[in-house]
Every structure is written in structure tokens, then in C-alpha cells.
C-alpha positions in Angstrom: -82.9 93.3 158.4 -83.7 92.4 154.6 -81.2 89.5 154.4 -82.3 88.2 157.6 -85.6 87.6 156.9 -85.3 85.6 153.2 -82.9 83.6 155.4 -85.5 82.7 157.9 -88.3 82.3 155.3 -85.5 79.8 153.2 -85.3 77.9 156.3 -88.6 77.9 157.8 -89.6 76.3 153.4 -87.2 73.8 153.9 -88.0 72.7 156.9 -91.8 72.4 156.2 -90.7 70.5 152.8 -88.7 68.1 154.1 -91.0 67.2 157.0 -94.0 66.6 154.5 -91.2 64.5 152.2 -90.7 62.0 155.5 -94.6 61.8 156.3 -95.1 60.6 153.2 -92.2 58.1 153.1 -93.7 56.8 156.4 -97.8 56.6 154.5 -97.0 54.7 151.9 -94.6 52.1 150.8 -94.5 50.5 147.6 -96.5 51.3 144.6 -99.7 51.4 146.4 -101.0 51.2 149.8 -101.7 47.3 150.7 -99.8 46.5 147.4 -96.8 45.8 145.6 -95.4 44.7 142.5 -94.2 45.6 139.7 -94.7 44.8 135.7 -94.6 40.7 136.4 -97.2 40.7 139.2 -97.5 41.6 142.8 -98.8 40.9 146.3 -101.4 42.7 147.7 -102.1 42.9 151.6 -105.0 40.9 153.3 -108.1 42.8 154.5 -110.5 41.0 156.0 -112.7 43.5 154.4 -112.9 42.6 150.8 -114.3 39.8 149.2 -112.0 37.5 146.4 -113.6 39.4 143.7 -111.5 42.5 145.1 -108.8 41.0 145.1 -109.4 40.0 141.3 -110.6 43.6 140.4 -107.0 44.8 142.2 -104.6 42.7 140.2 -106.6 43.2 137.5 -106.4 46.8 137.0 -102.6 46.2 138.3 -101.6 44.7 135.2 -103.6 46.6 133.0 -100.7 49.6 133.3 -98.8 47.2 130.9 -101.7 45.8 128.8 -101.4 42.6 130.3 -103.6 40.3 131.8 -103.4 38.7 135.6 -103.7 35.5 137.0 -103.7 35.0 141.2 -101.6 32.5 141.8 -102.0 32.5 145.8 -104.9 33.2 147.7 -104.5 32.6 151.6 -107.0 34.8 153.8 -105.6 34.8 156.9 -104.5 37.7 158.7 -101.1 38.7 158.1 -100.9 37.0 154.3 -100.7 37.7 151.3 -102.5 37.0 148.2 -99.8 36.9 145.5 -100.2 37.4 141.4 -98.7 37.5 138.0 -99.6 40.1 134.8 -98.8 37.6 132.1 -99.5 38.7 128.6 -102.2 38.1 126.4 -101.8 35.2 124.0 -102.3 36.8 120.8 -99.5 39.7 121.4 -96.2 39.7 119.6 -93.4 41.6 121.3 
């Protein structure tokens, strides 16, 4: 009866872990919700929502995981674009 039961328990944990693994596959994809990039820039999803200075604040704090600095290079607010931008670094670093 032992046996049977931590087999049933085993099952019943890996079926509940792999079901919350898909749902939040299915939540989120990229980085962020609404945005993606990675240490060169990004693109981060229109909402008609947010004002530009958002989308400033967004990239800004982006590119601020690498100490770098961004720069929107593409700002088209229309539903279903994109406004697109680079981290670029700050003049006075040395690498």
C-alpha cells in the first residue's frame, strides 16, 4: 500500500510542476512582458496607455542592467508597432 502511494504522490508533483512550467511559458515571452531585447537594445510593445516619457523611463532602466545608456531610435504609436532602442555606452567608459 506504502509504495503505491509515494508513487501516486510522485506523479500527482510532476504533473502539477510541469503544468505551472507551460503556463508560464505561455505568460510571458521574452525578457519582459511588452518587451524585448537584450544588452544592445530592444523593442518594447505599443500601449496606447503610456505616454513617450514611458517609453523613455522603459529603455532606460533596460539598459541600466549593463551600465549603459539608451537612445530610441524608433517611435511609431500605432497599434500593433513597435517602438525600437539601443543601450549604447557612455562616452567616457573604457572597456
Amino acid at each position: 500500500m506504502r509504495p503505491k502511494l509515494v508513487v501516486v504522490a510522485a506523479l500527482a508533483a510532476s504533473l502539477f510542476c510541469a503544468g505551472h512550467g507551460a503556463l508560464a511559458g505561455n505568460m510571458i515571452y521574452g525578457p519582459a512582458p511588452g518587451l524585448t531585447g537584450n544588452d544592445t537594445g530592444g523593442i518594447i510593445m505599443f500601449a496606447p496607455g503610456l505616454d513617450r516619457g514611458a517609453y523613455h523611463q522603459l529603455a532606460a532602466n533596460w539598459c541600466a542592467r549593463w551600465g549603459r545608456l539608451s537612445h530610441l531610435t524608433s517611435m511609431h504609436l500605432r497599434y500593433g508597432d513597435y517602438v525600437g532602442f539601443v543601450c549604447i555606452d557612455r562616452p567616457w567608459m573604457i572597456h
